[in-house]
N, C-alpha and C positions, 0 to 999 in steps of 0.2 A: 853429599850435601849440596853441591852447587848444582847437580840435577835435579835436587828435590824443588829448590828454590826455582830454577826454571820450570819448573810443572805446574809449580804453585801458580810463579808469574801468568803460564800460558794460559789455566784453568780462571784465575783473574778476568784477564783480558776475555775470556769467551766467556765467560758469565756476561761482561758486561756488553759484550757484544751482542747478545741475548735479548740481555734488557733493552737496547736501542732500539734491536729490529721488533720486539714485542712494540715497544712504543711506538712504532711508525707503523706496524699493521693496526695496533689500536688508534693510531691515529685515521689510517685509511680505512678500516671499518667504521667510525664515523664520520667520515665524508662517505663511503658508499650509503651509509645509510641516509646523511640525506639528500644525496643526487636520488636514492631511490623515491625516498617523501617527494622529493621534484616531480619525478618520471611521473608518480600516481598523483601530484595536482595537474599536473598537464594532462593528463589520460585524463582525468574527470572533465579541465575543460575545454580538451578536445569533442568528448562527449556531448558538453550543452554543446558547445557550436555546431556540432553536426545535429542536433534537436533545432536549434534555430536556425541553419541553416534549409533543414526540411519543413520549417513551419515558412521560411521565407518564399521557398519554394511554390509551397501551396498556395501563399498569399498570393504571388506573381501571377499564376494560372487564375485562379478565382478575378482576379482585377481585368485578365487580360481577354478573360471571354466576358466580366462583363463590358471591357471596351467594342470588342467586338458586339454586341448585344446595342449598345450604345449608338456605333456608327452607325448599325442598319435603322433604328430608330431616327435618327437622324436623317440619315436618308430619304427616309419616307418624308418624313415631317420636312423635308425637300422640296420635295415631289408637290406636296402638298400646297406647300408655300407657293410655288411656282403656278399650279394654277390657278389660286386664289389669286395669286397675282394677274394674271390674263384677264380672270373675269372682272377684276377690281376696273383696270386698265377698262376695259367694255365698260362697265356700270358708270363711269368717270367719264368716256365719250359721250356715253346716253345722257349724262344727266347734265354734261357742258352746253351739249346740242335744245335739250332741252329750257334752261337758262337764257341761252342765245336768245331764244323764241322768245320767252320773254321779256328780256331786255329789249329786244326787236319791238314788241308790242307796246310796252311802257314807254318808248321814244316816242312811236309812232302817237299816242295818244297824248304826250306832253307836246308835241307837233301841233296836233289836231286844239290840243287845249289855249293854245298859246291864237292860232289862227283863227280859232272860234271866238276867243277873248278882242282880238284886232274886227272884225265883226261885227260885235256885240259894240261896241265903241262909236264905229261909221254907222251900222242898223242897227238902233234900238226894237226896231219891228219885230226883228227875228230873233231875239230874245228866248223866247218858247221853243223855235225849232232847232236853237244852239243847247240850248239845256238837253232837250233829246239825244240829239247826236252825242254829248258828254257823256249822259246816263249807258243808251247804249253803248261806247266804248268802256265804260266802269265795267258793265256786265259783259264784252267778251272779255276781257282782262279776267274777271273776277272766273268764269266760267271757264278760262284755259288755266288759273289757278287752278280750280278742284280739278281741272282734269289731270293734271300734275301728281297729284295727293294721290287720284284715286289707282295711282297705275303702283303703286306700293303694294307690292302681293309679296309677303316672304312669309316660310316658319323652319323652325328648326326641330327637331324633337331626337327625342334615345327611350332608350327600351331600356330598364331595370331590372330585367330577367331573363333568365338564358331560355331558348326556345327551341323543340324538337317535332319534326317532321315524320312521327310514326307509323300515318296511314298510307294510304294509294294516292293520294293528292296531294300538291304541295300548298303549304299553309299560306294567306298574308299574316304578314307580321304586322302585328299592331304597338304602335310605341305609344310608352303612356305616360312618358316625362315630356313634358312640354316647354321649353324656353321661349320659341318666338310662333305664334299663327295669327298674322296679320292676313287673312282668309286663306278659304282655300283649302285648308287640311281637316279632316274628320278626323277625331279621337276615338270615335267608336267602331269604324270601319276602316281606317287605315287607308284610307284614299285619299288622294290629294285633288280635288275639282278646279279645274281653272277655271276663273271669276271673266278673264278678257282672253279673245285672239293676242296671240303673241310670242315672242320666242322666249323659252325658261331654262335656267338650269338647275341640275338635280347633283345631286354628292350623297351619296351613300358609303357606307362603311360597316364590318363586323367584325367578331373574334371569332374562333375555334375553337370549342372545348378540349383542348391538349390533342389527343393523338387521333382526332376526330375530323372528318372531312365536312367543308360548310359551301354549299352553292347558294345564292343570294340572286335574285332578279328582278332586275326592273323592266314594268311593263306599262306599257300604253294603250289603257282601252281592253288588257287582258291581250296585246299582241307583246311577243318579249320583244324587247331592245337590246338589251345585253345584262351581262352577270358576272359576279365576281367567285371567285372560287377558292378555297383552299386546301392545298393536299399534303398533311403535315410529312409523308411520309414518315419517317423512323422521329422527328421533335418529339419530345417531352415536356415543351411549354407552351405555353398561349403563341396566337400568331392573328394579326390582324390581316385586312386586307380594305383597299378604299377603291370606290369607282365615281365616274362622275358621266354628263354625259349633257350638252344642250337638245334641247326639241320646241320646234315649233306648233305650241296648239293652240286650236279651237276650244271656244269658249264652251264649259262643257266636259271638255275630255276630263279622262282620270287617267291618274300615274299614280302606281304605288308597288313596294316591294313585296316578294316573295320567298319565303326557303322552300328548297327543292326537297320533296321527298327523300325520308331515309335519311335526310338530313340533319343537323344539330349546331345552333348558333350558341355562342356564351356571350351570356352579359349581368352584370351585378349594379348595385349602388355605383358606379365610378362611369356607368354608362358609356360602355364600351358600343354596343350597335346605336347607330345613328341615320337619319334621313333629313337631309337637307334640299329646299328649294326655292327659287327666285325668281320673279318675273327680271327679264333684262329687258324690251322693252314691246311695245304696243304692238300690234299689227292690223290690218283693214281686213283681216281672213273672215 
């Protein structure tokens, strides 16, 4: 009897011992399950991060060529800046020197008016020949005025359409947008006539139809001067190029550009090819 009781007791106890460890695996079966729910929300947002982390990716590339795209732009427009600055810097000399002259002259004739007036005062006789001498200084004054005006020779122009060079001869290019032709430039023929002797400068510019090579030249009188070129090799996008260049002519001459045969320039509405030129100042040629 007192071993039954003991069997009982021990069969007791492991029953209940039973039901603990059932409890505590049921209870660790719900914590694995949700450290698992854990594991597969983190796998999911490990997932987007690695999505945004490759969209970040792409972004950084995308920005950093077009920063690169950017600089080189900039550079140019550098470039540019710089020697618009030189010829500013010249047109600023010419046109102080100029001034001077004037000023020099407007003294000299308030001089002359003031002495003629002391004159006119002591000799009322010469009256008539003071008035003359006035008149004539009005008119050189008056007449190195227009000569001032007339030395304004500028234009500017662009081309609206891309242009190709298909035959055995190379074309002039004729630009048909017009901003500035204060003389000097033909819209029909593409030549620029200088109006006076004198030194000018020229600035030209083109694109490249993408993966297309573009020779550009400027000539005088149908002699080249020089040319700009471009050789996209392996690019995929547009690429410009700018030239500039001063020359001293005779009244008469022409300058105007050319594409080289076999060639092909791009240009649209945003007037991408351009020809620019200036008188800088007078000469006795």
């Amino acid at each position: 009897m007192w071993g039954l009781s003991v069997l009982l007791y021990t069969l007791i106890m492991l029953f209940t011992s039973i039901v603990s460890e059932e409890d505590i695996i049921s209870k660790l079966q719900s914590k694995l399950a949700t450290l698992e729910q854990r594991i597969s929300t983190a796998e999911v947002q490990f997932q987007q991060c690695q999505v945004k982390h490759t969209t970040t990716e792409r972004s950084l590339t995308a920005a950093f060529n077009q920063l690169k795209q950017t600089q080189a732009e900039l550079s140019d427009n550098r470039n540019k800046l710089i020697a618009l600055t030189k010829t500013n810097t010249k047109l600023t000399s010419a046109s102080f020197q100029l001034s001077q002259r004037v000023s020099s002259t407007e003294v000299d004739l308030q001089k002359v008016q003031t002495q003629l007036l002391q004159a006119s005062i002591a000799r009322q006789t010469n009256t008539i020949s003071t008035n003359d001498k006035i008149g004539k200084l009005h008119q050189t004054v008056n007449d190195l005025r227009r000569e001032i005006q007339s030395t304004h020779v500028a234009f500017s122009v662009g081309r609206t359409s891309s242009l190709a060079a298909d035959g055995s001869n190379d074309v002039t290019i004729i630009y048909d947008k017009v901003w500035l032709n204060d003389g000097g430039y033909n819209v029909h023929s593409g030549h620029f006539t200088a109006p006076y002797s004198g030194v000018y400068i020229f600035l030209y510019d083109t694109f490249n139809d993408k993966k297309t090579e573009v020779d550009v030249k400027l000539l005088l009188n149908g002699i080249f001067i020089n040319a700009i070129h471009i050789n996209p090799v392996q690019m995929d996008h547009y690429a410009g190029v700018s030239g500039s260049t001063a020359l001293e002519l005779h009244k008469g001459d022409n300058v105007w550009t050319s594409l080289g045969k076999g060639f092909r320039l791009y240009s649209d509405g945003n007037v991408l090819s351009r020809f620019t030129g200036f008188m800088l100042y007078k000469t006795n040629n």
